[in-house]
N, CA, C and O atoms as a Tinker XYZ file with bonds, in Angstrom:
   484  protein
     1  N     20.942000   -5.832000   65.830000    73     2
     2  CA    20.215000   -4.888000   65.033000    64     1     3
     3  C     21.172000   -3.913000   64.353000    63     2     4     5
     4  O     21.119000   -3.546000   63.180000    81     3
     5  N     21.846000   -3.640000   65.067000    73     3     6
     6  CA    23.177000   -2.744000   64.512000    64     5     7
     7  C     23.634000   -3.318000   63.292000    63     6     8     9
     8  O     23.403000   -2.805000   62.197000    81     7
     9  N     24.190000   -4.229000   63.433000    73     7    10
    10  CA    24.303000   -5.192000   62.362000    64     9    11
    11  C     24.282000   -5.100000   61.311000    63    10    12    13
    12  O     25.169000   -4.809000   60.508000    81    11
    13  N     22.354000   -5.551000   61.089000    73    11    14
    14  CA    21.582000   -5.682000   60.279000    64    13    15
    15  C     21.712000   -3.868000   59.350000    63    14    16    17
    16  O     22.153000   -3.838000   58.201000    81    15
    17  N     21.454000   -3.106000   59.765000    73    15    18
    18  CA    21.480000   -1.397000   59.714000    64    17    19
    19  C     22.684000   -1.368000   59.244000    63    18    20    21
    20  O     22.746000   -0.790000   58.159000    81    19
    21  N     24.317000   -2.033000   59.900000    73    19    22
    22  CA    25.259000   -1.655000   58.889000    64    21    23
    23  C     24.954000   -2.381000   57.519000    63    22    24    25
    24  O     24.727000   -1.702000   56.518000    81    23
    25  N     24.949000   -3.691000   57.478000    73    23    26
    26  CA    25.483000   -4.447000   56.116000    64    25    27
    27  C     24.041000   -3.861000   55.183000    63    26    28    29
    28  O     24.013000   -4.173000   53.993000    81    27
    29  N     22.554000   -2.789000   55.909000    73    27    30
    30  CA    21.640000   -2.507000   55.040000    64    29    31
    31  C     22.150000   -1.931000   54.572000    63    30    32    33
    32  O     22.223000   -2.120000   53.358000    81    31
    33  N     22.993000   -0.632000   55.263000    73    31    34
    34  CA    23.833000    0.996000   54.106000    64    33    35
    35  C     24.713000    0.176000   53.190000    63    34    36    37
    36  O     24.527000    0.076000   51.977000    81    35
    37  N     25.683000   -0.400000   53.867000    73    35    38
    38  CA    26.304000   -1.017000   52.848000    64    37    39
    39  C     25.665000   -1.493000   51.592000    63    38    40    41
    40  O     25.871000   -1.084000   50.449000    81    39
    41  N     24.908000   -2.364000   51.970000    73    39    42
    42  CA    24.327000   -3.379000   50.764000    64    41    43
    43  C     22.990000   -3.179000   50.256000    63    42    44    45
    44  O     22.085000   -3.991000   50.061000    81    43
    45  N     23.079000   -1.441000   50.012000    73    43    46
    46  CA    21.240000   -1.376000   50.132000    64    45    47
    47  C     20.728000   -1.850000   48.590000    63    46    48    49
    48  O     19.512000   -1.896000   48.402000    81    47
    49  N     21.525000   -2.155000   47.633000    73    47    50
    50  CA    21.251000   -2.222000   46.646000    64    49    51
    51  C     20.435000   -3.867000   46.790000    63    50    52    53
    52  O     19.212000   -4.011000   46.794000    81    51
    53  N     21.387000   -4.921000   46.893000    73    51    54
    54  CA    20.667000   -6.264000   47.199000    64    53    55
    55  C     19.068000   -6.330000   47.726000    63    54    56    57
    56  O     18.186000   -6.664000   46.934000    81    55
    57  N     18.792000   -6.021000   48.985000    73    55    58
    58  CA    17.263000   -5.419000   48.979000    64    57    59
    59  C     16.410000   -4.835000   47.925000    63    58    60    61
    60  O     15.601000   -5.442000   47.223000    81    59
    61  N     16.720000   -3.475000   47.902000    73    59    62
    62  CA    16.229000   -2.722000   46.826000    64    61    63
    63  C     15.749000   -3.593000   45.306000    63    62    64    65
    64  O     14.672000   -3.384000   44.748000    81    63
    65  N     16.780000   -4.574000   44.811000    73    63    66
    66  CA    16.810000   -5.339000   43.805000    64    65    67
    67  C     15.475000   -6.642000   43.936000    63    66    68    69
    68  O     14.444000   -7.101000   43.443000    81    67
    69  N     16.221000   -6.712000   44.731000    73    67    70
    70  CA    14.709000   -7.961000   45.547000    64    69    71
    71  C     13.341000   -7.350000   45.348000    63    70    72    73
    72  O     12.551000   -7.614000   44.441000    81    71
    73  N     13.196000   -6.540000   46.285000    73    71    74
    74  CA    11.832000   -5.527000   46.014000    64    73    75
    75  C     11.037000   -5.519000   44.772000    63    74    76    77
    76  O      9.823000   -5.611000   44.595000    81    75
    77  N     12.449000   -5.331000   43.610000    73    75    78
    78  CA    11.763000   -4.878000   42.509000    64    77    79
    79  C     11.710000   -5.640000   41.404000    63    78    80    81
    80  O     11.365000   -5.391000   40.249000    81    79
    81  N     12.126000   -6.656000   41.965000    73    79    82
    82  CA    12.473000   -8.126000   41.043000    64    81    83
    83  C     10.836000   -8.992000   41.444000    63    82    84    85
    84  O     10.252000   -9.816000   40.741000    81    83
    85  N     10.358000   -8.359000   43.016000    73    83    86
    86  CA     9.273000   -8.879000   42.923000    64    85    87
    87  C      8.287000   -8.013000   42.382000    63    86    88    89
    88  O      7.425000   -8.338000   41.565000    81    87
    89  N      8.478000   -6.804000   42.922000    73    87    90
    90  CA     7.430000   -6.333000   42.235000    64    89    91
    91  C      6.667000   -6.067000   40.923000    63    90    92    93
    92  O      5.477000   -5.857000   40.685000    81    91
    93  N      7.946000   -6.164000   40.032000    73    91    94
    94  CA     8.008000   -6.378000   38.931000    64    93    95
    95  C      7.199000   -7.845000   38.210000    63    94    96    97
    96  O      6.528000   -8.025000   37.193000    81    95
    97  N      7.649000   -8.674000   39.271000    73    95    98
    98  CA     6.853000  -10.164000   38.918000    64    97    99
    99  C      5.336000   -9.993000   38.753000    63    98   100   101
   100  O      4.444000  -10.181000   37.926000    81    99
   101  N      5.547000   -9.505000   40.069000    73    99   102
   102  CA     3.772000   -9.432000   40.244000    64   101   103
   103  C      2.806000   -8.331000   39.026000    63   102   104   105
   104  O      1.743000   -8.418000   38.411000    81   103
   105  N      3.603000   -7.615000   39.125000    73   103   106
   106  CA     2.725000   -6.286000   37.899000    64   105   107
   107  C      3.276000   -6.464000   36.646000    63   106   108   109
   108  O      2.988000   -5.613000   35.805000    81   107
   109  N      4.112000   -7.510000   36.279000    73   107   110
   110  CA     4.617000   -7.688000   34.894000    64   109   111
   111  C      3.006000   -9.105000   34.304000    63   110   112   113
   112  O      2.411000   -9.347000   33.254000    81   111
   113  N      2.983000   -9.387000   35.069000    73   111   114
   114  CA     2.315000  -10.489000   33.999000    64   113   115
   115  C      0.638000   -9.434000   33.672000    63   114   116   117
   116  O      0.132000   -9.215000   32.572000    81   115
   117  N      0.195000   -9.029000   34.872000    73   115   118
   118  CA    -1.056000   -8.269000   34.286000    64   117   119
   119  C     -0.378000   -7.048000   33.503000    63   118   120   121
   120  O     -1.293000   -6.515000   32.876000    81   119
   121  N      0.787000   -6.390000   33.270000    73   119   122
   122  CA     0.883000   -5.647000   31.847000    64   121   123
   123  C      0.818000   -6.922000   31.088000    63   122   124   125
   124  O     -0.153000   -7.259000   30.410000    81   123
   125  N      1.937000   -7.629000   31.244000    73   123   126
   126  CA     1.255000   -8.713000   29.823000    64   125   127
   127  C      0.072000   -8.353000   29.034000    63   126   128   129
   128  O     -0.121000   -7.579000   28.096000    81   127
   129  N     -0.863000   -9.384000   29.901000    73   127   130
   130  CA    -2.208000   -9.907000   29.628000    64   129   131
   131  C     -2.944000   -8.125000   29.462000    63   130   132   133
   132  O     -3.953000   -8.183000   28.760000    81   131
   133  N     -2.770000   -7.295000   29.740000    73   131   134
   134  CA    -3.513000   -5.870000   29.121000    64   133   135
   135  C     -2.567000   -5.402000   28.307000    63   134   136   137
   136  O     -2.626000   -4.173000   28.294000    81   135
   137  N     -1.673000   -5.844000   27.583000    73   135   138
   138  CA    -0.769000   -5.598000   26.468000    64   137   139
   139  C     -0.833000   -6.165000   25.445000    63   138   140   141
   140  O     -0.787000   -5.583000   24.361000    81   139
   141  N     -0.952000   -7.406000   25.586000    73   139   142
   142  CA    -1.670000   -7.987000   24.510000    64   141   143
   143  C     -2.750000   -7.979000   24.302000    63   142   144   145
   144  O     -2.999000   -8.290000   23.137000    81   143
   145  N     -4.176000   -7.608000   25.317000    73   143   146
   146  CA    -5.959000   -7.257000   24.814000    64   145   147
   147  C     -5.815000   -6.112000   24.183000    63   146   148   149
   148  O     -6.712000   -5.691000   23.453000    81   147
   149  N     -4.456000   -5.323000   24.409000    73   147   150
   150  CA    -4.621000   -3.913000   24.031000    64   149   151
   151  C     -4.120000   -4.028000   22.286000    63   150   152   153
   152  O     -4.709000   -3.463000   21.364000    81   151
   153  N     -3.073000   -4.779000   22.171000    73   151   154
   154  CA    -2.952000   -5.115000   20.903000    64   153   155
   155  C     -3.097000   -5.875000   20.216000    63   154   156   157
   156  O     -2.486000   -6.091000   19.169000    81   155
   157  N     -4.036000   -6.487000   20.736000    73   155   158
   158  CA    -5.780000   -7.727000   19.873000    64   157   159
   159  C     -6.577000   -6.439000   19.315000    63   158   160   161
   160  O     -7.103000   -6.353000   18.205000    81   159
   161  N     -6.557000   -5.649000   20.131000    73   159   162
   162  CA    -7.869000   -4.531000   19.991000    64   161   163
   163  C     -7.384000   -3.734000   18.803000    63   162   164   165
   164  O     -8.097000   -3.509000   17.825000    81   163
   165  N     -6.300000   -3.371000   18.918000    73   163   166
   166  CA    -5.989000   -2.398000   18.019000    64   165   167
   167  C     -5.766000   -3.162000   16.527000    63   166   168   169
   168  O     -5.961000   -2.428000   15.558000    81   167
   169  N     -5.443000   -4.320000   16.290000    73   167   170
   170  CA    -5.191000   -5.354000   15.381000    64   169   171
   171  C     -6.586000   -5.714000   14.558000    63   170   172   173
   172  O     -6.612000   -6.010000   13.364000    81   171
   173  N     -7.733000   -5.631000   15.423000    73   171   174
   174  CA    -8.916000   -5.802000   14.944000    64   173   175
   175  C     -9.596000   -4.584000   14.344000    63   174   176   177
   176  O    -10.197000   -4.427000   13.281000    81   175
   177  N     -9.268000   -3.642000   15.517000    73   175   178
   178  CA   -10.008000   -2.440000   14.672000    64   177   179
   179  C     -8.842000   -1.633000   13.073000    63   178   180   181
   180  O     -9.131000   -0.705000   12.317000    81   179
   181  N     -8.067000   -2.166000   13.102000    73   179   182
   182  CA    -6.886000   -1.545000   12.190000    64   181   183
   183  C     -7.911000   -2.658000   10.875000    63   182   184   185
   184  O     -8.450000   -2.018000    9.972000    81   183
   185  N     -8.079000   -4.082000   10.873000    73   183   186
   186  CA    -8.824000   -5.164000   10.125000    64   185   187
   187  C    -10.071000   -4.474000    9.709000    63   186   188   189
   188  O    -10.391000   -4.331000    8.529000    81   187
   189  N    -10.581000   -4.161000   10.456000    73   187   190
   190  CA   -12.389000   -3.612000   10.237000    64   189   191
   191  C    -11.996000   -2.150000    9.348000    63   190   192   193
   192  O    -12.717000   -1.806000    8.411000    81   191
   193  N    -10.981000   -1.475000    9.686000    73   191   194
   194  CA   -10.881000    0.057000    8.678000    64   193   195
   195  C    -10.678000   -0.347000    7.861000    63   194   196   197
   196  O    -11.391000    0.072000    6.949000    81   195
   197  N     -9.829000   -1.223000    7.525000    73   195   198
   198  CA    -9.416000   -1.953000    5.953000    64   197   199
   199  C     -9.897000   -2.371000    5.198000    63   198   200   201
   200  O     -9.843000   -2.081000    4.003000    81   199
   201  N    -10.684000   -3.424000    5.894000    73   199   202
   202  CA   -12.333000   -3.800000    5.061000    64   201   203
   203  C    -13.057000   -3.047000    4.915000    63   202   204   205
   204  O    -13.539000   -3.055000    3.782000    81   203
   205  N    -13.637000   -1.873000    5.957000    73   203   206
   206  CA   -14.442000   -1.077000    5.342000    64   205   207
   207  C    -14.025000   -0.397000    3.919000    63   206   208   209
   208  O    -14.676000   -0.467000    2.876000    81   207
   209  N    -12.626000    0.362000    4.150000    73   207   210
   210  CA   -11.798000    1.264000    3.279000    64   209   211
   211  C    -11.899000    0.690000    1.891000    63   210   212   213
   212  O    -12.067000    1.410000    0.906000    81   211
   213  N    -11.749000   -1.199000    1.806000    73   211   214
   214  CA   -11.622000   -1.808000    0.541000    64   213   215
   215  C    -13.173000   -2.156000   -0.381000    63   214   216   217
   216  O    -13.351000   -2.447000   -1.564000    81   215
   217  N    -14.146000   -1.967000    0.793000    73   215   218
   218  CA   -15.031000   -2.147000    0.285000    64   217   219
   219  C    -15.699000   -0.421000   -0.459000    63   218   220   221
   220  O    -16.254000   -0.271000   -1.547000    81   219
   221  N    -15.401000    0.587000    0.528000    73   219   222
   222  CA   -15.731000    1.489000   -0.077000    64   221   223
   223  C    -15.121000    1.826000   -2.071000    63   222   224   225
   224  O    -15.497000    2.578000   -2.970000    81   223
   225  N    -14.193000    0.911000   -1.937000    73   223   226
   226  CA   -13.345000    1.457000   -2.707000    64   225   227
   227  C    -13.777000    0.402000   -4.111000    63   226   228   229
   228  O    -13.378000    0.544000   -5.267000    81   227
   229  N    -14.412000   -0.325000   -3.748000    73   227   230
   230  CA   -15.110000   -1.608000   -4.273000    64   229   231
   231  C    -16.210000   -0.432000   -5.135000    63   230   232   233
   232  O    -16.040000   -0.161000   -6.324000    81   231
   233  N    -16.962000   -0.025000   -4.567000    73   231   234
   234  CA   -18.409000    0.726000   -4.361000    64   233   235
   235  C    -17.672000    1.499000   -5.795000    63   234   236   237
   236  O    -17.761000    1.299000   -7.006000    81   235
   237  N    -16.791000    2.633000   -4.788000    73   235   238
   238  CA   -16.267000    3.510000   -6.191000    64   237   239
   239  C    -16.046000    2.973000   -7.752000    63   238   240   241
   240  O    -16.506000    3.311000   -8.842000    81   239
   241  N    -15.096000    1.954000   -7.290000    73   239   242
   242  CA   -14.817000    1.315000   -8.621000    64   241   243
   243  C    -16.018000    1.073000   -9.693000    63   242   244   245
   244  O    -15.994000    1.299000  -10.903000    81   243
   245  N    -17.177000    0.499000   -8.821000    73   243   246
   246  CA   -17.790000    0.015000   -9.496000    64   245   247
   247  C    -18.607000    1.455000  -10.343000    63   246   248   249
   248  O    -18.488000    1.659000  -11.551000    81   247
   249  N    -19.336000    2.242000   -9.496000    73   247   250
   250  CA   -19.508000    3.580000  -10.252000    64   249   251
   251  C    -18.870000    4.385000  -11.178000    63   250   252   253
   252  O    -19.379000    5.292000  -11.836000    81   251
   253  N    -17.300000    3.855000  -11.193000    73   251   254
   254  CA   -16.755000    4.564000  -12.567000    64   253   255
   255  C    -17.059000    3.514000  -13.307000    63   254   256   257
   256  O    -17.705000    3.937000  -14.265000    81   255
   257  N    -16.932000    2.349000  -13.371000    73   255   258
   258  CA   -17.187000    1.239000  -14.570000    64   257   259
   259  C    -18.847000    1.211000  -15.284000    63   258   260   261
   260  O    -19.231000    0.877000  -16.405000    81   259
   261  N    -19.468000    1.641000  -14.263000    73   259   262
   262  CA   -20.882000    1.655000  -14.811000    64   261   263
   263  C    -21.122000    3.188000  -15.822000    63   262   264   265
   264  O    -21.733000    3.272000  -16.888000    81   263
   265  N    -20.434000    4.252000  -15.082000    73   263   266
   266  CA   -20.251000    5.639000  -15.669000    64   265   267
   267  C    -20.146000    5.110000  -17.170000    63   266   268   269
   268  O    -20.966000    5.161000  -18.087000    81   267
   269  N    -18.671000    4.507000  -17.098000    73   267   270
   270  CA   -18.181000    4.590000  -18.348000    64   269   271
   271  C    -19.157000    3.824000  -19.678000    63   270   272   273
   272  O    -19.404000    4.115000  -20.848000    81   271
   273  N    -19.473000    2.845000  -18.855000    73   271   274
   274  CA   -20.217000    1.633000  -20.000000    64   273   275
   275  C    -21.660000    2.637000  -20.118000    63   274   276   277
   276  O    -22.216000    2.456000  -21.201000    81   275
   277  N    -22.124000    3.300000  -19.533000    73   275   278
   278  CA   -23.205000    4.177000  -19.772000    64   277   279
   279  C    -22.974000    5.235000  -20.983000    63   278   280   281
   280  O    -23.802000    5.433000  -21.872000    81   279
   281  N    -21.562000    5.959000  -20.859000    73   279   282
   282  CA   -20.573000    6.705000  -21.621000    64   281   283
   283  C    -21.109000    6.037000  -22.852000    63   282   284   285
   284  O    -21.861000    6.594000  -23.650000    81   283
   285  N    -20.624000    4.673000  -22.962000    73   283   286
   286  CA   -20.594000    3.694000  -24.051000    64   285   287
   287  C    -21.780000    3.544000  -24.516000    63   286   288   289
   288  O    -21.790000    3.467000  -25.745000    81   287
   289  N    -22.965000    3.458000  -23.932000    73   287   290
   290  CA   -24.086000    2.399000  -24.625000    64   289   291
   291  C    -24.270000    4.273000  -25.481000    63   290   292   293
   292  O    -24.234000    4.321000  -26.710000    81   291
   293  N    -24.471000    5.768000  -24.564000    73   291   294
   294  CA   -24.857000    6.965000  -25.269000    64   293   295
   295  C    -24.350000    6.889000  -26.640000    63   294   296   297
   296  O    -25.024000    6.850000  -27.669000    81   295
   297  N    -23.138000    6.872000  -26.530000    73   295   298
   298  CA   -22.114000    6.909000  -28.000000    64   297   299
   299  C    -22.782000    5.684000  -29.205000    63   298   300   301
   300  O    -22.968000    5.741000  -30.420000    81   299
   301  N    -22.957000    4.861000  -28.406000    73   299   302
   302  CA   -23.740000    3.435000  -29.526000    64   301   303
   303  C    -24.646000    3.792000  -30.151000    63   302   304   305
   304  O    -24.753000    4.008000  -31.359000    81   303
   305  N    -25.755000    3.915000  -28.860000    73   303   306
   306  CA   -27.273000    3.893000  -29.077000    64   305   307
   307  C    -27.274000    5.500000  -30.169000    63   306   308   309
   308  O    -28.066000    5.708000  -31.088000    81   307
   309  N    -26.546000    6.114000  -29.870000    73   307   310
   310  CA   -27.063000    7.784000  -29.709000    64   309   311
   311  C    -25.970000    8.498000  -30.757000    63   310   312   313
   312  O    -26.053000    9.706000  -30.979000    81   311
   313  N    -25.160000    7.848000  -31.250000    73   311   314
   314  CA   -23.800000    8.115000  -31.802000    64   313   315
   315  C    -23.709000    9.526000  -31.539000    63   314   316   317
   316  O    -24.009000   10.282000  -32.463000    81   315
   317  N    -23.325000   10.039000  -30.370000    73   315   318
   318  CA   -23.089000   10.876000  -29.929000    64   317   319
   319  C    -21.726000   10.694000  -29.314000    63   318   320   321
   320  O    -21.424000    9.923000  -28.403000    81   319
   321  N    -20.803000   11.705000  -30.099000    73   319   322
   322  CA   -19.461000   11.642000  -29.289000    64   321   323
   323  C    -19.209000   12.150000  -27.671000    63   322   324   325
   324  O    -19.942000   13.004000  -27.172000    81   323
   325  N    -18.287000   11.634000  -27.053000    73   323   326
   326  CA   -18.234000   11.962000  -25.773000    64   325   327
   327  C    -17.925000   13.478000  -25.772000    63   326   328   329
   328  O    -18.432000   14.136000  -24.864000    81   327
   329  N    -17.140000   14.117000  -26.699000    73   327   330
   330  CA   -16.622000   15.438000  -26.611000    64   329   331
   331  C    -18.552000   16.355000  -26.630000    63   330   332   333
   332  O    -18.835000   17.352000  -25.966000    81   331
   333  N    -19.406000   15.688000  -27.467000    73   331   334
   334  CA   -20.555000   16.306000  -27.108000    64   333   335
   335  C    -21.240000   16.474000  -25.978000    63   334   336   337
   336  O    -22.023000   17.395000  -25.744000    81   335
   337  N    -20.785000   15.073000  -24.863000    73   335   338
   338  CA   -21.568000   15.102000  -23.703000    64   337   339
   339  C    -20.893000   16.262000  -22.879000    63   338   340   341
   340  O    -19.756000   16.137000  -22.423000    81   339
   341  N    -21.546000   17.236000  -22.735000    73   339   342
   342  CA   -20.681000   18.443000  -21.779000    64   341   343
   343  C    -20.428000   18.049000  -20.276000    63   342   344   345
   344  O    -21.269000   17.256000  -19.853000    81   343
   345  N    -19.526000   18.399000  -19.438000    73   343   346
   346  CA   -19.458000   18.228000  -18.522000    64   345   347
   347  C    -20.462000   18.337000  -17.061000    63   346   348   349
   348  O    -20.477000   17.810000  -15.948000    81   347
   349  N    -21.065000   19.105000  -17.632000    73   347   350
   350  CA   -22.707000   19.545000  -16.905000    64   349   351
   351  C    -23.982000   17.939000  -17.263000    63   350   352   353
   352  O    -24.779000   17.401000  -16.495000    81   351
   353  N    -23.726000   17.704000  -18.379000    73   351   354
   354  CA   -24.441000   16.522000  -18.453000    64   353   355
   355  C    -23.570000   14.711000  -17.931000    63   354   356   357
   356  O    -23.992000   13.572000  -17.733000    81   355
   357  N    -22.443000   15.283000  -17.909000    73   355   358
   358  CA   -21.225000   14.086000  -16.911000    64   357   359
   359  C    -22.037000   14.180000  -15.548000    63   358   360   361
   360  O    -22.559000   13.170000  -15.075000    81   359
   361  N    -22.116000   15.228000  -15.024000    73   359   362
   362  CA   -22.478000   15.374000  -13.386000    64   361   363
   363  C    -23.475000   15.204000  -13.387000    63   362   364   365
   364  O    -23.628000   14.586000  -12.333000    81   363
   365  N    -24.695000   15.321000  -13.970000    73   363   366
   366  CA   -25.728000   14.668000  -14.172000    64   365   367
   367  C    -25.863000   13.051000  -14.543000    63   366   368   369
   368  O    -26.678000   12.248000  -14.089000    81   367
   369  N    -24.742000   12.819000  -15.571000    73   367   370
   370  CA   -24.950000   11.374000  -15.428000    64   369   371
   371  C    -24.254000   10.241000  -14.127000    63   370   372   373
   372  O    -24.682000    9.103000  -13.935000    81   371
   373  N    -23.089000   10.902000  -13.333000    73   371   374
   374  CA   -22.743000   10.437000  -12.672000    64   373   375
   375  C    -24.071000   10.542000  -11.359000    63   374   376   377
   376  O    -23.989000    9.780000  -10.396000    81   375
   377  N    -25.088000   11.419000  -11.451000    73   375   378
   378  CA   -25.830000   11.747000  -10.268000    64   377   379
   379  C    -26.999000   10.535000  -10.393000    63   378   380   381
   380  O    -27.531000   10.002000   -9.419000    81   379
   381  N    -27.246000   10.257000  -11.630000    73   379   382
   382  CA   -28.505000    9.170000  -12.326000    64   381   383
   383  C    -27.937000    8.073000  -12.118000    63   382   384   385
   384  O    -28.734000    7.167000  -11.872000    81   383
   385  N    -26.665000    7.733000  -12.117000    73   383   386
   386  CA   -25.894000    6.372000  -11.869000    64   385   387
   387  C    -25.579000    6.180000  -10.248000    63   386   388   389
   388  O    -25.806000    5.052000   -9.810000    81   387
   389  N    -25.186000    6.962000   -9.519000    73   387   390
   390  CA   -25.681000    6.712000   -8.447000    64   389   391
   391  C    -27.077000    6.888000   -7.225000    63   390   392   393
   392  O    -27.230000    6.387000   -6.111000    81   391
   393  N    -27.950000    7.846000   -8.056000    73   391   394
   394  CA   -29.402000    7.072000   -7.839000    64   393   395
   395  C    -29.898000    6.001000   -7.794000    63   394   396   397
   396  O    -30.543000    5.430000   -6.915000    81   395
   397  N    -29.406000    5.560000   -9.346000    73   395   398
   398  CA   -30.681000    3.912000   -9.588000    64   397   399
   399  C    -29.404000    3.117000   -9.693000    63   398   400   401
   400  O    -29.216000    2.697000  -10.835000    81   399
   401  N    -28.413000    2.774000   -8.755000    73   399   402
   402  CA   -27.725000    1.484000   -8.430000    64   401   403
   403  C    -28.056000    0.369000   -8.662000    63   402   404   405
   404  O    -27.143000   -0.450000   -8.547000    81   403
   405  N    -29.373000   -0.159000   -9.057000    73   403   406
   406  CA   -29.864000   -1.221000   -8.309000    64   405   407
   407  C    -30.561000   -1.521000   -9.962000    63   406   408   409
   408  O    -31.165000   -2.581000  -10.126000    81   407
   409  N    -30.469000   -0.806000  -10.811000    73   407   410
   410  CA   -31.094000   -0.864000  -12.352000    64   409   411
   411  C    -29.800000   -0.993000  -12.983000    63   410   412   413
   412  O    -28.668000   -0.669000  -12.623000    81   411
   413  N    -30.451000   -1.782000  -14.446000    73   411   414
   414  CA   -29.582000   -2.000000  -15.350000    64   413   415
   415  C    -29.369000   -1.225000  -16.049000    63   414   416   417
   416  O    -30.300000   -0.551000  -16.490000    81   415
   417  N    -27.701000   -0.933000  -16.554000    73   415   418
   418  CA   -27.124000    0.332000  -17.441000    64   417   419
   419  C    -28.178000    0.534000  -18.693000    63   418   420   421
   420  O    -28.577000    1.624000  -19.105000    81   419
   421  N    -28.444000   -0.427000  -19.072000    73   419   422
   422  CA   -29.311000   -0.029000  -20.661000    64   421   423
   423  C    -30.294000    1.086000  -20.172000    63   422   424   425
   424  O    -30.173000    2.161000  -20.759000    81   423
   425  N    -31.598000    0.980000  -18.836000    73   423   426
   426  CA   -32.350000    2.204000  -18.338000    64   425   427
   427  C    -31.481000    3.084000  -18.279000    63   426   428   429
   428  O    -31.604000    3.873000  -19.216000    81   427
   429  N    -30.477000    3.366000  -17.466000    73   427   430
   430  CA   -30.009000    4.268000  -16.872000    64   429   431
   431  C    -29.687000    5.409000  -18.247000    63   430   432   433
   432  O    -29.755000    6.638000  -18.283000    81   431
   433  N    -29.307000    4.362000  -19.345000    73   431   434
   434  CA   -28.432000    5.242000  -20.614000    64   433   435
   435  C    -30.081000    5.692000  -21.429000    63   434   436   437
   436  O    -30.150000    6.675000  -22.167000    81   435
   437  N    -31.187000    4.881000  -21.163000    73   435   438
   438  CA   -32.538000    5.126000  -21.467000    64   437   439
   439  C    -33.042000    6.686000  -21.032000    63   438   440   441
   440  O    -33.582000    7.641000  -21.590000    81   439
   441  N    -32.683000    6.446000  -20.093000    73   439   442
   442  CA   -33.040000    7.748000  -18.718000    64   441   443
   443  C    -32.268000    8.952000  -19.278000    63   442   444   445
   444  O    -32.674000   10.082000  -19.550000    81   443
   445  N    -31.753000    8.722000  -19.320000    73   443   446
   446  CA   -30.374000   10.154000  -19.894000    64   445   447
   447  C    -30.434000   10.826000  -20.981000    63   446   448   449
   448  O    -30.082000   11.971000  -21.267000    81   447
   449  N    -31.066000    9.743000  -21.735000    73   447   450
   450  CA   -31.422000   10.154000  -23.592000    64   449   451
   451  C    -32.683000   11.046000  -23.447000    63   450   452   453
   452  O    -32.855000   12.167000  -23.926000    81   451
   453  N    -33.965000    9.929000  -22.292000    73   451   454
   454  CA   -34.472000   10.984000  -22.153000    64   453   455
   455  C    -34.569000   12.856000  -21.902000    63   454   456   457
   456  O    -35.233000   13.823000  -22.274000    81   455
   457  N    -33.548000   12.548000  -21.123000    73   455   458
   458  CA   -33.617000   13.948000  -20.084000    64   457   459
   459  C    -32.782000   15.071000  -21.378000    63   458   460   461
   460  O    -33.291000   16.138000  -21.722000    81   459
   461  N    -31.634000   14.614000  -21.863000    73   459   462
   462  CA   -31.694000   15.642000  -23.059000    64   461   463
   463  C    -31.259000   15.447000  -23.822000    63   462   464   465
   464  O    -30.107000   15.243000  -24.205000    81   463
   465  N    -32.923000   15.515000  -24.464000    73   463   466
   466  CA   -33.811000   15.001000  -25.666000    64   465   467
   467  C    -32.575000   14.224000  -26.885000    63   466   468   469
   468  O    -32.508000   14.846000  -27.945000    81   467
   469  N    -31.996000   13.436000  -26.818000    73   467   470
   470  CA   -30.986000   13.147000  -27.772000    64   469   471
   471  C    -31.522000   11.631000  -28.372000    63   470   472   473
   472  O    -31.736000   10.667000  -27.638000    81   471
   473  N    -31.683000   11.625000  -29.773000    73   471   474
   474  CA   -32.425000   10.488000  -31.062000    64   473   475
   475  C    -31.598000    9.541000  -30.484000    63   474   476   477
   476  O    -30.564000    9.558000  -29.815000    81   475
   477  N    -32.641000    8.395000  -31.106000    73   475   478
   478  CA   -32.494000    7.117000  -30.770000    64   477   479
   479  C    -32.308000    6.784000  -32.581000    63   478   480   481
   480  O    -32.867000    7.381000  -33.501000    81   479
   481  N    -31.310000    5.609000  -32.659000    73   479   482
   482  CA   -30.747000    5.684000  -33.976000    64   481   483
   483  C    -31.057000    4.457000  -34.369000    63   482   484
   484  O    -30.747000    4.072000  -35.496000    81   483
């Protein structure tokens, strides 16, 4: 036993190494496997912000393009220059364009002429 107790002080490192060479075995593979669910998870939800983010951005786009072609049909229909449409009637038309989403620009530029009172040519 003596022995054993010297060559341990001596050689405590060899043990010690062992220990942790297993222990390490054993608790290394479940970090694994919760290291990688952990960065599946984060990989997916990083995917889903992106898509949401691109679709929002989809949405926007499309509300300035409709703005503008609305811009357009006023000036046609109405030969009314844009420098006439005041900015108070912009925020109003941007507010009528995202109301009736779901209607075609010709109403929407219909709707607008209505509201102030501007000839149909």
């Amino acid at each position: 036993m003596q022995k054993f107790w010297i060559w341990l002080k001596t050689n405590w490192i060899v043990p010690f190494a062992a220990a942790l060479i297993v222990i390490s075995y054993f608790a290394g593979n479940q970090g694994k496997t919760s290291l990688k669910e952990m960065m599946k998870a984060q990989k997916e939800d990083y995917e889903t912000q992106l898509r949401v983010l691109e679709e929002k951005r989809a949405k926007e786009k499309k509300i300035m393009e409709d703005y503008k072609k609305s811009l357009q049909l006023l000036q046609e229909k109405h030969k009314v220059k844009e420098k006439e449409i005041k900015k108070a009637n912009r925020a109003e038309l941007k507010k009528t364009i995202e109301e009736n989403k779901d209607k075609p620009i010709e109403e929407i530029a219909d709707d607008f002429a209505k509201r102030f009172n501007l000839e149909r040519v």
